[in-house]
C-alpha positions as CSV (number, residue, x, y, z in Angstrom):
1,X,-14.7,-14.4,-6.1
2,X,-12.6,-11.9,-5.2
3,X,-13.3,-8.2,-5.9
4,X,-11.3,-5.1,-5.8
5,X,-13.2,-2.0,-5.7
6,X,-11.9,1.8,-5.8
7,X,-13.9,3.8,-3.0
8,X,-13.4,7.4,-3.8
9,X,-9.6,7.0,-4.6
10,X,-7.5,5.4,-8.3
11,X,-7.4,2.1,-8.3
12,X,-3.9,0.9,-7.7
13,X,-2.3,-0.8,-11.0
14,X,-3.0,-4.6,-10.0
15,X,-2.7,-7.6,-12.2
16,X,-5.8,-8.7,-10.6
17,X,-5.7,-12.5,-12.1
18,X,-2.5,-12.8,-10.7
19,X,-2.9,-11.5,-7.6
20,X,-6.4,-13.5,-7.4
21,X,-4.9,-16.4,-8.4
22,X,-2.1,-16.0,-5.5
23,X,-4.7,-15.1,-2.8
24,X,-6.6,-18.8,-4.1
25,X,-2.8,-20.7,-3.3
26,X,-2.1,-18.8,-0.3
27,X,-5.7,-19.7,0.8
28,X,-5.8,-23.7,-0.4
29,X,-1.7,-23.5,2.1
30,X,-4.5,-23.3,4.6
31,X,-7.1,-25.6,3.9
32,X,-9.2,-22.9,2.7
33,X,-11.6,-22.4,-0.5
34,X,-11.8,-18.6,-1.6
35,X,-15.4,-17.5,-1.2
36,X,-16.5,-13.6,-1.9
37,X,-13.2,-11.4,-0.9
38,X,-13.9,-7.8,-1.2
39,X,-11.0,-5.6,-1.2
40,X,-11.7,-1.7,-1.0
41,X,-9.0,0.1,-1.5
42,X,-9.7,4.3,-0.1
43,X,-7.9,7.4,1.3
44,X,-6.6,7.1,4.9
45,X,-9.5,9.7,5.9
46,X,-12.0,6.6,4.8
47,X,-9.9,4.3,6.5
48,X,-10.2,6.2,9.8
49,X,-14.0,7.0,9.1
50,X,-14.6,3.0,9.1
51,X,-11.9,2.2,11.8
52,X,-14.3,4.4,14.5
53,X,-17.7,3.7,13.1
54,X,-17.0,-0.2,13.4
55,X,-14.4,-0.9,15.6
56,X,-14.6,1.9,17.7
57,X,-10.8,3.0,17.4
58,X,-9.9,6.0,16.9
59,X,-6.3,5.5,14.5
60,X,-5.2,5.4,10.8
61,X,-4.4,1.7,9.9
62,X,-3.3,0.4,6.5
63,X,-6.0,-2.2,7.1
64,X,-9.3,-3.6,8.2
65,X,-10.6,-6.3,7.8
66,X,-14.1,-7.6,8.2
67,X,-14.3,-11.6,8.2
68,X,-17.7,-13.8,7.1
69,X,-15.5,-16.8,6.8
70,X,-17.0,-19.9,7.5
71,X,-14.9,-22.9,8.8
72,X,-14.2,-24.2,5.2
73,X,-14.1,-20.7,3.4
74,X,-12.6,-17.3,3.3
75,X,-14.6,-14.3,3.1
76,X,-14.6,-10.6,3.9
77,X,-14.4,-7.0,3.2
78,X,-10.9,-5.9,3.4
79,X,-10.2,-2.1,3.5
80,X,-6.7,-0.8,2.5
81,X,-5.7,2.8,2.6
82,X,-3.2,3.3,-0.3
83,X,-2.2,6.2,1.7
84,X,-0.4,4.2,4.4
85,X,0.7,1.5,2.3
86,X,2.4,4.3,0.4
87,X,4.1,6.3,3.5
88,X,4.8,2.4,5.5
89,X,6.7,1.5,2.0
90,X,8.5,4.9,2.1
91,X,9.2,4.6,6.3
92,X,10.3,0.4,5.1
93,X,12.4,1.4,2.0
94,X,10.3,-1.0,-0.4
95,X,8.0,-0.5,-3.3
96,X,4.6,0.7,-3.5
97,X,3.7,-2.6,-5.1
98,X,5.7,-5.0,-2.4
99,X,4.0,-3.0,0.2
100,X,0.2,-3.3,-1.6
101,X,0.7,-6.9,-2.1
102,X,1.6,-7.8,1.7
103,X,-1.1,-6.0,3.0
104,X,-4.1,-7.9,0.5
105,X,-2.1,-11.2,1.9
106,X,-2.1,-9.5,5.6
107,X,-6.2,-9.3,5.0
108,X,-6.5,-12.8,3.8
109,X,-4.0,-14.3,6.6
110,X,-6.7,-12.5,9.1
111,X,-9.3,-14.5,7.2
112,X,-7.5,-17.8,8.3
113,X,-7.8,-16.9,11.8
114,X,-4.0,-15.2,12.2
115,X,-3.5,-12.7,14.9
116,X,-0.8,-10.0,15.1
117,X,-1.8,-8.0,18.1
118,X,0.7,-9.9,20.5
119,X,4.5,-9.7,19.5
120,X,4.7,-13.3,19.2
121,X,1.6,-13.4,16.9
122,X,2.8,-10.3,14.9
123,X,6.3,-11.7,14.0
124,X,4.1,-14.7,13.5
125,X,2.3,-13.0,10.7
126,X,5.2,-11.5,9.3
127,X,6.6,-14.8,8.5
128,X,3.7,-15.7,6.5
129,X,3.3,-12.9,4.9
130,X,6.8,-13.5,3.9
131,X,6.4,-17.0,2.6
132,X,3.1,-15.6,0.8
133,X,5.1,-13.3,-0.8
134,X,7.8,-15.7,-2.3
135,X,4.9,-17.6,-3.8
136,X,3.7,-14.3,-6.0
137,X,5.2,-15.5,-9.2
């Protein structure tokens, strides 16, 4: 099941069937069943109040992710400050929504195990959030 949950913010306009049934074909790409995906979307002052409570960092991010995954399924809590996504879109020159929807894929490509704190692994990551993206139809 995936969730998406307002935490103290407005809930971004989301077709969430749509976007739930993308994040279940992006998922099955990599041999994965969707099992509870919890995305919480919150003001960057959240987002920095859970980066140093439970990772210990001490920085604004666009997201966090928490993975329970087991080998066969994905699931997680997934935190997204609609704050940056707004400001990166602005800094990128794309839409709110474009931005939105690559970060909930970012989240659910960190459920499958994908990296992005090495270049290599970052442009890595970019690509598939890029090929996840052409599939949003």
């Amino acid at each position: 099941m995936v969730s998406f949950i307002a935490d103290s913010i407005e809930m971004p306009a989301l077709d969430e069937r749509k976007v739930t049934r993308w994040i279940r074909s992006v998922a099955a790409d990599y041999n994965f069943a969707v099992g509870n995906i919890n995305y919480i979307f919150c003001s960057d002052e959240r987002e920095l109040e859970v980066n140093r409570q439970f990772l210990g960092h001490d920085y604004y991010t666009d997201v966090i992710t928490f993975d329970y995954s087991t080998p066969s399924t994905l699931s997680g809590d997934i935190f997204i400050s609609l704050d940056t996504v707004r400001s990166n879109a602005e800094m990128v020159g794309t839409s709110f929504e474009n931005e939105l929807l690559r970060i909930l894929i970012h989240g659910v490509l960190h459920l499958t195990g994908q990296g992005d704190k090495t270049p290599e692994t970052k442009a890595q990551m970019t690509a598939k959030e890029e090929h996840a993206l052409a599939l949003y139809k």
